[in-house]
C-alpha positions as CSV (number, residue, x, y, z in Angstrom):
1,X,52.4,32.8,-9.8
2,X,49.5,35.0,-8.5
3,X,47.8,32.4,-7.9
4,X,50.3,30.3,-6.1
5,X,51.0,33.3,-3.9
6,X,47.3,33.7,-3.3
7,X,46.4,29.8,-2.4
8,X,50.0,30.2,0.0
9,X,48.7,33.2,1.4
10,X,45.4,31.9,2.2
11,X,45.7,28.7,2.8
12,X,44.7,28.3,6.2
13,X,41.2,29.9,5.2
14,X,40.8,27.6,2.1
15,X,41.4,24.5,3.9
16,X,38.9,25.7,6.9
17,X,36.2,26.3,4.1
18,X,37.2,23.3,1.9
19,X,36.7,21.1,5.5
20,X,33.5,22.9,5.9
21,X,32.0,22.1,2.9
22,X,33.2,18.7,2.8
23,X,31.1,18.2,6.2
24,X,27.9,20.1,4.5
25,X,28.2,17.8,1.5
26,X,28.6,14.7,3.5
27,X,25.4,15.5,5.6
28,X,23.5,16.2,2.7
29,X,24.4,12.8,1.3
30,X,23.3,11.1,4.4
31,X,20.1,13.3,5.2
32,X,18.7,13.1,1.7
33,X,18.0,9.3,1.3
34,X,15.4,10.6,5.0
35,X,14.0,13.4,3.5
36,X,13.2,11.4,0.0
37,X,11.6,8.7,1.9
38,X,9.9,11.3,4.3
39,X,8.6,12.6,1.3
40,X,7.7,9.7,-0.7
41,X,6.0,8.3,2.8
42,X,4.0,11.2,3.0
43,X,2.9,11.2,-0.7
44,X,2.0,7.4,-0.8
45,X,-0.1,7.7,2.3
46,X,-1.8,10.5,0.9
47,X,-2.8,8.5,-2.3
48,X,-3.7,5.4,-0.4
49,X,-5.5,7.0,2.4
50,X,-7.5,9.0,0.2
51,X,-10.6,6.3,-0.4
52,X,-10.9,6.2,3.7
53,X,-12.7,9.7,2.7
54,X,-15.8,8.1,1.1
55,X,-18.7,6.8,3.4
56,X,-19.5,3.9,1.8
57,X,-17.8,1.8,-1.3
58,X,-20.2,2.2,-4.6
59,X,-22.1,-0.5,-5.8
60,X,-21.6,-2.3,-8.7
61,X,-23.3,-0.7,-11.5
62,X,-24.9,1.7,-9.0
63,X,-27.3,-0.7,-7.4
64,X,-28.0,-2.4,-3.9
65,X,-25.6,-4.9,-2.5
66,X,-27.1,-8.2,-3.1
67,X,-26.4,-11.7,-1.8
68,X,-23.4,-14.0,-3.1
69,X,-24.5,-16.8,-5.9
70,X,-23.3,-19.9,-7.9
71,X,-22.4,-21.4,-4.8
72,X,-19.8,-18.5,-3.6
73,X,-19.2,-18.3,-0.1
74,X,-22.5,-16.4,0.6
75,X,-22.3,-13.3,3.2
76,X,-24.9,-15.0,5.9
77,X,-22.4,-17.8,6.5
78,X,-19.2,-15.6,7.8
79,X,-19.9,-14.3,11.3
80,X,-19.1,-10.3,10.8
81,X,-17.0,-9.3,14.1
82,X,-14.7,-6.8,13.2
83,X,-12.5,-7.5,16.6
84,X,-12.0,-11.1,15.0
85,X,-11.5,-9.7,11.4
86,X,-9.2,-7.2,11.8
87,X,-6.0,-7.1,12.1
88,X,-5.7,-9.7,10.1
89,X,-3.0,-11.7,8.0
90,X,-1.7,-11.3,4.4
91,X,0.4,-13.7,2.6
92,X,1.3,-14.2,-0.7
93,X,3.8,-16.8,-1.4
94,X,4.8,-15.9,-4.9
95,X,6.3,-12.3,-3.5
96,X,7.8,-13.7,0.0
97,X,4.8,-11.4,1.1
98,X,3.4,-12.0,5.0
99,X,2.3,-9.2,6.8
100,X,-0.1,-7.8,9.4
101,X,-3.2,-5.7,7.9
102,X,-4.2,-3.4,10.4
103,X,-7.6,-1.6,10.8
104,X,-7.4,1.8,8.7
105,X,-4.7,3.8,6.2
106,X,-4.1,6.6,7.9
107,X,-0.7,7.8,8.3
108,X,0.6,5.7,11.8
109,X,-1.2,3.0,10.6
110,X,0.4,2.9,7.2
111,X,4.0,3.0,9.0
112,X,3.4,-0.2,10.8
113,X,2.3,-2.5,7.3
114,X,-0.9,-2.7,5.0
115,X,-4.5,-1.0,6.0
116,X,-8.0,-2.4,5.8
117,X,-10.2,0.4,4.4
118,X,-13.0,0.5,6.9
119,X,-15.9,1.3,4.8
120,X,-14.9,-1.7,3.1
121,X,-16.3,-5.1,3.3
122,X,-14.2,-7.7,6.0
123,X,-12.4,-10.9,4.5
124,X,-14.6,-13.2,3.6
125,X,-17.9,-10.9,3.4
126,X,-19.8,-10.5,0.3
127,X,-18.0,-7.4,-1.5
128,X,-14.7,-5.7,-1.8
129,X,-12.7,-5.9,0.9
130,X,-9.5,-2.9,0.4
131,X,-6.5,-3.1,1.5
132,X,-3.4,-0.7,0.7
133,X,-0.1,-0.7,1.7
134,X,3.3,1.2,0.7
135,X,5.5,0.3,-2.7
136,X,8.9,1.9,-1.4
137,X,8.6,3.1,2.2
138,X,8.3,1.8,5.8
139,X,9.3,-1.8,4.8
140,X,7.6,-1.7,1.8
141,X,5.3,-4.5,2.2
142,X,3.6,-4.5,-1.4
143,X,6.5,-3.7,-3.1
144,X,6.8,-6.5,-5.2
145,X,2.9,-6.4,-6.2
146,X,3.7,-6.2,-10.1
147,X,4.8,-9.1,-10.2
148,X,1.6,-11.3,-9.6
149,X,-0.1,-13.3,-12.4
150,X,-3.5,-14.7,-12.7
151,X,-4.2,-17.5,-10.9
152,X,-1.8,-16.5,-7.8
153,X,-3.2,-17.2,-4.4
154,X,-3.4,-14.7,-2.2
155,X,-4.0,-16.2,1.9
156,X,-6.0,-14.0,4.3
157,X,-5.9,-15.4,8.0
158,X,-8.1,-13.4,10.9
159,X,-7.5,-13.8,14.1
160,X,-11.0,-15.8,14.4
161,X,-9.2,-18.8,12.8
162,X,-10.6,-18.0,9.9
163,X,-8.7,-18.8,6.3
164,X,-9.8,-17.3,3.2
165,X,-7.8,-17.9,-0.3
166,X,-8.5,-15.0,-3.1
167,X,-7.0,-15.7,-6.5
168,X,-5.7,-13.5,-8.7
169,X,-7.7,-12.1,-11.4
170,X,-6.2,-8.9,-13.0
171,X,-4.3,-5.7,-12.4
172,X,-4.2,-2.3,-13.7
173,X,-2.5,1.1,-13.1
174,X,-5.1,3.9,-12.5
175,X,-5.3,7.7,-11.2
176,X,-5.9,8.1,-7.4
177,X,-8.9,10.0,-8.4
178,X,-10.4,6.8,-10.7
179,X,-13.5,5.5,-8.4
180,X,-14.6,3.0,-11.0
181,X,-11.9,-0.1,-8.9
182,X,-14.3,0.4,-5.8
183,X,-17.3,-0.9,-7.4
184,X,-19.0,-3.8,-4.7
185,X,-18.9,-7.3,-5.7
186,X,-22.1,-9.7,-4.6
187,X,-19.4,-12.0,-3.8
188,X,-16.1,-11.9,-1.9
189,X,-13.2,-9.8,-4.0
190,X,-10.6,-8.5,-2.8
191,X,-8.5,-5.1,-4.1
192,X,-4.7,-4.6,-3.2
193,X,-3.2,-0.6,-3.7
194,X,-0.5,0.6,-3.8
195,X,1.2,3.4,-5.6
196,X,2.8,3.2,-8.5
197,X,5.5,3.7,-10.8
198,X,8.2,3.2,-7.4
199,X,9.4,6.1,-6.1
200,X,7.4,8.7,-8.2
201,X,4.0,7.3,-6.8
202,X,1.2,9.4,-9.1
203,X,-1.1,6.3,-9.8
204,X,-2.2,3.2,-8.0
205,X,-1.5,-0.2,-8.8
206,X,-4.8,-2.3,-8.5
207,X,-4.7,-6.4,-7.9
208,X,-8.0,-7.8,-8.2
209,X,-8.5,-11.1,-6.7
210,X,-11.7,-13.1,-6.1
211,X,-12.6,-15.6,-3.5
212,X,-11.9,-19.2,-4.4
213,X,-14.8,-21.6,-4.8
């Protein structure tokens, strides 16, 4: 009965408050899925911008960058013009994926699709030519990135009218801080990033893929 007389009494109150925090939790529900992604926007870019640091890309096994062989596409024969080059686009048929790479993967960049690292080598060019791109945020272009097998073609198309088709090779998860994926090629390879597992983003998902013959 105390009860009763005390929920009668105040009921005005408890139905102000109850409305109240009926609003609060219904904001919170449609703020949070924002922040998350702010968040996870903000952690993913800080992964996958982190290589832009470095000067140059190492060379494999420590020595000089040398010229392409057994008849692979050899560097002297692709015209280097970065205005040409870059942006540049990525398509992958087997994951629906078609998207504008744009020069860099800093943070605006990053929001508008996949980044070229710039100390990286152009499409086409003797070496590793990295490009990253988000898993679960700002329309997630390399979402579905897991899901490529050996042998998959990946298309890159510059804006020179140039077409260059990488194939599959491997793919591994590694810590942001593993260098060892960087390592230059003498030949034309290519390295997708992105962060992975989805939505937790503490490693990076590596494709490798080499020019096709």
């Amino acid at each position: 009965m105390k009860i009763k007389k005390f929920f009668s009494k105040h009921k005005i109150k408890i139905t102000r408050y109850a409305g109240i925090a009926l609003i609060v939790i219904g904001l919170a529900v449609i703020i949070w899925p924002f922040y998350t992604n702010f968040i996870m926007a903000r952690r993913e870019t800080d992964i996958l911008s982190s290589w832009e640091e470095m000067d140059t890309i190492p060379d494999e096994a420590g020595g000089e960058e040398t010229g392409g062989t057994d008849g692979k596409l050899e560097k002297e024969d692709i015209p280097v013009d970065t205005e040409k080059k870059v942006p540049f686009r990525i398509t992958i048929t087997e994951i629906e994926l078609d998207w504008i790479v744009n020069k860099g993967t800093d943070y605006a960049t990053l929001k508008k699709g996949p980044g070229h690292y710039t100390s990286s080598a152009l499409p086409g060019e003797d070496g590793t030519c990295l490009v990253a791109g988000h898993r679960t945020t700002y329309g997630a272009p390399f979402n579905r990135l897991d899901e490529l097998e050996e042998g998959d073609e990946i298309i890159i198309e510059t804006e020179g009218n140039e077409k260059f088709t990488y194939l599959v090779t491997g793919m591994e998860a590694v810590l942001p801080t593993d260098m060892t994926v960087l390592e230059n090629t003498d030949y034309p390879s290519l390295v997708l990033s992105t962060c992975t597992p989805k939505y937790y983003a503490t490693r990076r998902l590596i494709i490798y893929a080499e020019i096709a013959e």
